[in-house]
SEBAMI-65432 format. One record per residue (C-alpha): residue number from 1; residue in one letter; x, y, z. Coordinates in pm, whole numbers. Layout:
N
@k = NUM; r = A; east = X; north = Y; up = Z
...
***
This chain:
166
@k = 1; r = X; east = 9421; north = 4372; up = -12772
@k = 2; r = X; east = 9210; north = 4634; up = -12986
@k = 3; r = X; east = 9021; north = 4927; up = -12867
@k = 4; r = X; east = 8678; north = 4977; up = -13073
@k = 5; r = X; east = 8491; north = 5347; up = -12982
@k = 6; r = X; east = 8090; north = 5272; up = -13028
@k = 7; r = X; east = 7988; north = 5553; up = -13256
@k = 8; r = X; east = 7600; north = 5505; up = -13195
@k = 9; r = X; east = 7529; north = 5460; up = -12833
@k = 10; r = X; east = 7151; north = 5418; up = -12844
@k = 11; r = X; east = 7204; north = 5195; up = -13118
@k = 12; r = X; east = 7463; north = 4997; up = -12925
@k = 13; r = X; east = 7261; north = 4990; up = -12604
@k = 14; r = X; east = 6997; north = 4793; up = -12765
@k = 15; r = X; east = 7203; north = 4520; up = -12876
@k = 16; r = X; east = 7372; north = 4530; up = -12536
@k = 17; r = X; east = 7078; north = 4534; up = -12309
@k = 18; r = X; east = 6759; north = 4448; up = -12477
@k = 19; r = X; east = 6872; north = 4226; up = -12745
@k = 20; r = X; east = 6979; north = 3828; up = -12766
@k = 21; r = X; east = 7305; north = 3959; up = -12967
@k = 22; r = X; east = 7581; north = 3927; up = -12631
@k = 23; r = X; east = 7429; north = 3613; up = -12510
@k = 24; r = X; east = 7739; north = 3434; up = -12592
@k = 25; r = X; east = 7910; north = 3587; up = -12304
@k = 26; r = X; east = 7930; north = 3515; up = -11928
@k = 27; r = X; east = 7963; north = 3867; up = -11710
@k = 28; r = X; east = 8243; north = 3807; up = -11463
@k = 29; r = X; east = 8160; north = 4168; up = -11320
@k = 30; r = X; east = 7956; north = 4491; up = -11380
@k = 31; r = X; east = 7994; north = 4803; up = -11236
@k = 32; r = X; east = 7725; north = 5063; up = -11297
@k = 33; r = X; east = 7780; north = 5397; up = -11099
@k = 34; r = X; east = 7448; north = 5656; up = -11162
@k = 35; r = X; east = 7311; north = 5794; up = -10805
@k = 36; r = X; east = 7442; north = 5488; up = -10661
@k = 37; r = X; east = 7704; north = 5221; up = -10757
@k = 38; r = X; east = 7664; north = 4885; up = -10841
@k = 39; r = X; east = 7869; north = 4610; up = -10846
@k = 40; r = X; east = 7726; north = 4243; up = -10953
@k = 41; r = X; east = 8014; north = 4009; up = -10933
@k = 42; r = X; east = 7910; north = 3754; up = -11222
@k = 43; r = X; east = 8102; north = 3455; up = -11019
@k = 44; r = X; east = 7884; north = 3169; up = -10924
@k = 45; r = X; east = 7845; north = 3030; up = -10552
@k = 46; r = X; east = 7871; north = 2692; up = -10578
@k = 47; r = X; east = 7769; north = 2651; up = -10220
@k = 48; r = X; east = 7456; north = 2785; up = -10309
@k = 49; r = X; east = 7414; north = 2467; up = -10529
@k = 50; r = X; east = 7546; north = 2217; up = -10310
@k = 51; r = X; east = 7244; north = 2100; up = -10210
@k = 52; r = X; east = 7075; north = 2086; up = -10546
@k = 53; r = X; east = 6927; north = 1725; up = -10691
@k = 54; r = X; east = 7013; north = 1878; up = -11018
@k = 55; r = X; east = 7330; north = 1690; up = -11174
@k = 56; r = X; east = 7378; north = 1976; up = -11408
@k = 57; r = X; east = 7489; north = 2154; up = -11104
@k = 58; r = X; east = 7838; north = 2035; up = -11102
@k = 59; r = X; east = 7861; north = 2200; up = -11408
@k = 60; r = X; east = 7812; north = 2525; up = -11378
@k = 61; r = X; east = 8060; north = 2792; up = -11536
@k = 62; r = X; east = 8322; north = 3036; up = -11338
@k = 63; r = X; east = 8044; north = 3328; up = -11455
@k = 64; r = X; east = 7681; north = 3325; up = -11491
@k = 65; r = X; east = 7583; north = 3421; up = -11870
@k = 66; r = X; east = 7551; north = 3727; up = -11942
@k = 67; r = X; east = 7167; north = 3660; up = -12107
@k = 68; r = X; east = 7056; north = 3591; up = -11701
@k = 69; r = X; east = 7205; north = 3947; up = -11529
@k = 70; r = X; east = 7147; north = 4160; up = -11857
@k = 71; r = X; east = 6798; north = 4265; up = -11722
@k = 72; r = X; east = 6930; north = 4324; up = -11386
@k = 73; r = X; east = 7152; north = 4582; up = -11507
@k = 74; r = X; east = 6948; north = 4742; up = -11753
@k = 75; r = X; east = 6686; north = 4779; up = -11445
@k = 76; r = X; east = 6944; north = 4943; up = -11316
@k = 77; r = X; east = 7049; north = 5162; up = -11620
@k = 78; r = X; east = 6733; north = 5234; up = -11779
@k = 79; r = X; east = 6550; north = 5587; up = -11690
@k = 80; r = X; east = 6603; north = 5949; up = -11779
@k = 81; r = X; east = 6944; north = 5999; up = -11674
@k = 82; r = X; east = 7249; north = 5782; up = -11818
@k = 83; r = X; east = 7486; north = 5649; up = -11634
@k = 84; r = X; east = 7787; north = 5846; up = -11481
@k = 85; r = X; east = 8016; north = 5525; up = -11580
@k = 86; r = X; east = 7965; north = 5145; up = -11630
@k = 87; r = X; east = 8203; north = 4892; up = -11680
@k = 88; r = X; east = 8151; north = 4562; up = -11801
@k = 89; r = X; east = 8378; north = 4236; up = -11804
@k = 90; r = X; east = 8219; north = 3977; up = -12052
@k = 91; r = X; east = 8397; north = 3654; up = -12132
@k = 92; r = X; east = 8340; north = 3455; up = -12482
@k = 93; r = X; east = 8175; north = 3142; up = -12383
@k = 94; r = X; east = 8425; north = 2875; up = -12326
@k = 95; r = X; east = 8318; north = 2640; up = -12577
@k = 96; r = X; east = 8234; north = 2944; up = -12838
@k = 97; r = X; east = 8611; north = 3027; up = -12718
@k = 98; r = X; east = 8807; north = 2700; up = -12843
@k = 99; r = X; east = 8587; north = 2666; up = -13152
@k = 100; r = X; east = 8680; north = 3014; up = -13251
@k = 101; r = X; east = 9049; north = 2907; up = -13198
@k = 102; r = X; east = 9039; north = 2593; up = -13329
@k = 103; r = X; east = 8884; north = 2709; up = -13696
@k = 104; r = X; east = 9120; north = 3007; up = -13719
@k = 105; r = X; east = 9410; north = 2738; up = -13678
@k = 106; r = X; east = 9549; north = 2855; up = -13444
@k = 107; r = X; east = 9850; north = 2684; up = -13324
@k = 108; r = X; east = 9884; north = 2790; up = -12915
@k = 109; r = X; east = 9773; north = 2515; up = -12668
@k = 110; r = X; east = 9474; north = 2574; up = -12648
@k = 111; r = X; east = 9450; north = 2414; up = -12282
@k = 112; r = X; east = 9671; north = 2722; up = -12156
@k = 113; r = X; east = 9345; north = 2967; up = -12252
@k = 114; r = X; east = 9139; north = 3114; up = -11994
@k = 115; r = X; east = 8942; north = 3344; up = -12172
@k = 116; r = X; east = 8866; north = 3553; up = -12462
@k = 117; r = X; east = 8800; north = 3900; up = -12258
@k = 118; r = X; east = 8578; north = 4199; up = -12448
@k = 119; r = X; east = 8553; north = 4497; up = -12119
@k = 120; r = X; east = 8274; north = 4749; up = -12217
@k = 121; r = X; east = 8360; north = 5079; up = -12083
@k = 122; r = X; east = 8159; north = 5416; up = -12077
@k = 123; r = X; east = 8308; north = 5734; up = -11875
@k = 124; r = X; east = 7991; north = 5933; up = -11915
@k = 125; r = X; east = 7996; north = 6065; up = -12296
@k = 126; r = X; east = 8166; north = 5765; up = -12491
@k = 127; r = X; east = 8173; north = 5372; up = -12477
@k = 128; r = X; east = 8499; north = 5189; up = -12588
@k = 129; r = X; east = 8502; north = 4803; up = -12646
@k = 130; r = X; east = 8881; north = 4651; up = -12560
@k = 131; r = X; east = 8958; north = 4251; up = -12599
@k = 132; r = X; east = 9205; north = 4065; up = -12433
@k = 133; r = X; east = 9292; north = 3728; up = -12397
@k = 134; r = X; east = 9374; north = 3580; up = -12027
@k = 135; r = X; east = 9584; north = 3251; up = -12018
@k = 136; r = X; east = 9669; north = 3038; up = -11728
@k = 137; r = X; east = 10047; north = 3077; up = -11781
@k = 138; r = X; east = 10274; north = 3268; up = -12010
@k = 139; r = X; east = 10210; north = 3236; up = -12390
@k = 140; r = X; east = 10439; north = 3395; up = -12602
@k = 141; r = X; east = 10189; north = 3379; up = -12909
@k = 142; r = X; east = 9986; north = 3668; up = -12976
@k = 143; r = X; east = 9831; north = 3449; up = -13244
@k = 144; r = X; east = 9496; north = 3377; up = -13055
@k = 145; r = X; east = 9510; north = 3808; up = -12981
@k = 146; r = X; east = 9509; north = 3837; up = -13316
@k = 147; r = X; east = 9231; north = 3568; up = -13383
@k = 148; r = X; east = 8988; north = 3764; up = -13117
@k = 149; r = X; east = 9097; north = 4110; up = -13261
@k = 150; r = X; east = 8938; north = 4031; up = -13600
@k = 151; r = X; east = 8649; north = 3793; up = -13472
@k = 152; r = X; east = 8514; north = 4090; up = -13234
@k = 153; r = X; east = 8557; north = 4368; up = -13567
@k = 154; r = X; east = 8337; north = 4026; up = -13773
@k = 155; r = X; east = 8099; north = 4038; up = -13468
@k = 156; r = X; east = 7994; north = 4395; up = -13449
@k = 157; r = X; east = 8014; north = 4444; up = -13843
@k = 158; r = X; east = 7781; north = 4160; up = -13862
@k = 159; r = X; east = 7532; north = 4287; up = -13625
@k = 160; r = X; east = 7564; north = 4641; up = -13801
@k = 161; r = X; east = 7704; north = 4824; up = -13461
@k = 162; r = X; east = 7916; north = 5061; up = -13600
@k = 163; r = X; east = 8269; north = 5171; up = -13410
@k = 164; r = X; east = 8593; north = 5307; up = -13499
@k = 165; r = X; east = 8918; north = 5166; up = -13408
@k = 166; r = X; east = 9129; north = 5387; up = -13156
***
């Protein structure tokens, strides 16, 4: 688990909110508290499918992607005042997820992984990136830690969002 502190918020917001550069993620929640607060829990109904002729249906992920509630919550963001807090709880796609693993060599089962976590938090005057990993049982390995740790500090160096490591 790292902590990364966004040094250019405007900058970051962009990428965040208006740009394609998160749309590997699925949003398993979002809080957003301004006059108001918001809560969008990113799990999908599957009774609300149940119905559906689509076969895809019974396919669906645990979270809707991030790309499909990121205008909903800038909607709710954007305007002249920012945010008194926001919290957001992104997971790697699942398939993104293994792949990563799986060319870093790493050696955990990777059957045991839930998810490769990255929680964007801003208390009012700073935003702070943390990963995690989340495994169905107990892993002893922080190998696949590690593995997201550096692949995040790749991700936002590649995109040119600058941080600094806490």
């Amino acid at each position: 688990m790292t902590a990364l502190q966004i040094s250019s918020m405007k900058q970051f917001m962009n990428h965040f909110l208006a740009a394609d550069t998160f749309d590997s993620f699925l949003l398993e929640e979002a809080v957003i508290s301004m006059a108001n607060t918001f809560t969008i829990d990113g799990h999908i109904n599957r009774e609300f499918y149940q119905n559906e002729d689509d076969a895809g249906s019974q396919d669906l992920a645990e979270f809707r992607p991030w790309s499909e509630l990121k205008g909903v919550c800038f909607d709710l963001i954007k305007g002249r005042r920012t945010p008194l807090f926001f919290r957001f709880v992104l997971h790697l796609k699942p398939e993104k997820a293994f792949s990563l693993l799986e060319k870093e060599g790493c050696e955990t089962d990777l059957s045991q992984l839930k998810a490769l976590v990255l929680t964007v938090r801003y208390d009012g005057s700073k935003a702070v990136l943390t990963t995690g990993t989340a495994f169905h049982t107990f892993v002893p390995s922080k190998e696949p830690d590690a593995v997201w740790d550096r692949a995040m500090k790749k991700f936002l160096d590649g995109k040119g969002i600058s941080y600094e490591e806490l």
